[in-house]
C-alpha positions as CSV (number, residue, x, y, z in Angstrom):
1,X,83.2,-54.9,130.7
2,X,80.2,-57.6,131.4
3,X,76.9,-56.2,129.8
4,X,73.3,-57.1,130.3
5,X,70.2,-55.8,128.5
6,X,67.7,-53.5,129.7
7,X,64.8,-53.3,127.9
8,X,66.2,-52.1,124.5
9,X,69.8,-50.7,125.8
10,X,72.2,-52.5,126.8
11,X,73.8,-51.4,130.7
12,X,77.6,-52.0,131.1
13,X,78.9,-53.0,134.5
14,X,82.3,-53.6,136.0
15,X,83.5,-57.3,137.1
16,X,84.5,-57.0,140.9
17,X,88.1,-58.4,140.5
18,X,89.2,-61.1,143.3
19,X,90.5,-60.3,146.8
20,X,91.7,-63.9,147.0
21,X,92.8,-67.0,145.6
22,X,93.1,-70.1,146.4
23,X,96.1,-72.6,145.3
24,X,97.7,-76.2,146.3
25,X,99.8,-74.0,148.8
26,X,97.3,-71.7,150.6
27,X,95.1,-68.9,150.2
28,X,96.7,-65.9,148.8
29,X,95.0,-62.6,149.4
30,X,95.5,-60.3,145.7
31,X,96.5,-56.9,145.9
32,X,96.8,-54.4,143.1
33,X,99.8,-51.6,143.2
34,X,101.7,-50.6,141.2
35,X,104.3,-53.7,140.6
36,X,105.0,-55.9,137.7
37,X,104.0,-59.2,140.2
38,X,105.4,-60.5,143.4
39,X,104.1,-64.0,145.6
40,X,105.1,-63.4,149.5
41,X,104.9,-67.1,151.2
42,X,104.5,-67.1,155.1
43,X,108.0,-67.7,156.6
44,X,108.2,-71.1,157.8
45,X,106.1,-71.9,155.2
46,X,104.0,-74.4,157.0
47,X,102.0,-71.8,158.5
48,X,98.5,-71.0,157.9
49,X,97.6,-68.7,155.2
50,X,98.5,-65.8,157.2
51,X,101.4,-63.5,155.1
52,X,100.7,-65.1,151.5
53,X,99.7,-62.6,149.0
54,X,99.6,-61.8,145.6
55,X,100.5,-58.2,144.4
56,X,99.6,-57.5,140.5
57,X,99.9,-54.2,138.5
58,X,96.3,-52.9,137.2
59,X,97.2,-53.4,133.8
60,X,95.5,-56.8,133.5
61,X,94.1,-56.1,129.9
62,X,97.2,-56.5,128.2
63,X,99.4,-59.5,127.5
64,X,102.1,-58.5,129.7
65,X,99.8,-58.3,132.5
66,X,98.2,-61.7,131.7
67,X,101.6,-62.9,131.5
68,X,102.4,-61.8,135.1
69,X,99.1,-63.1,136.0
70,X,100.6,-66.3,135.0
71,X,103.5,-66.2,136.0
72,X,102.5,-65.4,139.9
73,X,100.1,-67.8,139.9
74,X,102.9,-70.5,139.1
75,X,104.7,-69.3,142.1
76,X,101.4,-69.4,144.6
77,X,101.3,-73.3,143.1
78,X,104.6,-74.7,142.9
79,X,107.3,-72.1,145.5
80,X,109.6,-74.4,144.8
81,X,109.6,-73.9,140.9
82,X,113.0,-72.1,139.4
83,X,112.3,-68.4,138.5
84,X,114.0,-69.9,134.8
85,X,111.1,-72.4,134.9
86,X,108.0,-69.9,135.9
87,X,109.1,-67.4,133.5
88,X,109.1,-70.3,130.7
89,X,105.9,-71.7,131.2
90,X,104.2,-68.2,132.0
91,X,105.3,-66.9,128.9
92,X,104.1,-70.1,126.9
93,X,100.8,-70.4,129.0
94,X,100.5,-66.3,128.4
95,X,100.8,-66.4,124.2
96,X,98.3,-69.3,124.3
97,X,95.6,-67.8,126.3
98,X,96.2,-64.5,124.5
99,X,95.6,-66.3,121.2
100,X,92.9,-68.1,122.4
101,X,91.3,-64.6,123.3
102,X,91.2,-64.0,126.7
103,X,91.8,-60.4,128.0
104,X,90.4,-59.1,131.4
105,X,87.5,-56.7,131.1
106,X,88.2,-54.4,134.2
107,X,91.8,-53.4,134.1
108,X,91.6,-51.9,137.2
109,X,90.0,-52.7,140.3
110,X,86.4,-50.6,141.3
């Protein structure tokens, strides 16, 4: 959770996740269910942003969840990409970011 100081104490407060996103393909609006990930694309994909979206479980804090982060996001950039391919590079991009530190702060969305 993001902090800030108040006088001598400090005050916690939740990070508003995203309701959006924005890749080389479109604007993807981010849901949270209860799924492990799944991109929809607008079908014929030349249409305005209108049907893309993003669905991500709320378990964001852990590294399977950043991993499936990942690994949507890849999909919202390249549709074209080999499921093979996305779940190679998410898993690599994952275990890097996870030893670099990075871990959500609100694993669910207020």
């Amino acid at each position: 959770m993001a902090s800030r100081r108040k006088g001598n104490r400090k005050v916690s407060r939740r990070r508003k996740m995203p309701s959006s996103a924005t890749f080389t393909t479109g604007r993807y609006q981010i849901i949270f269910e209860r799924i492990d990930g799944l991109t929809t694309f607008p079908d014929p994909p030349n249409k305005p942003s209108r049907g893309r979206s993003i669905s991500l479980a709320a378990d964001l804090g852990t590294r399977r969840g950043l991993e499936a982060v990942v690994h949507e996001a890849l999909h919202a950039e390249d549709n074209h990409a080999t499921e093979a391919k996305v779940e190679r590079a998410a898993r690599n991009i994952a275990r890097f970011l996870w030893r670099l530190g990075f871990r959500c702060e609100s694993s669910t969305k207020p």
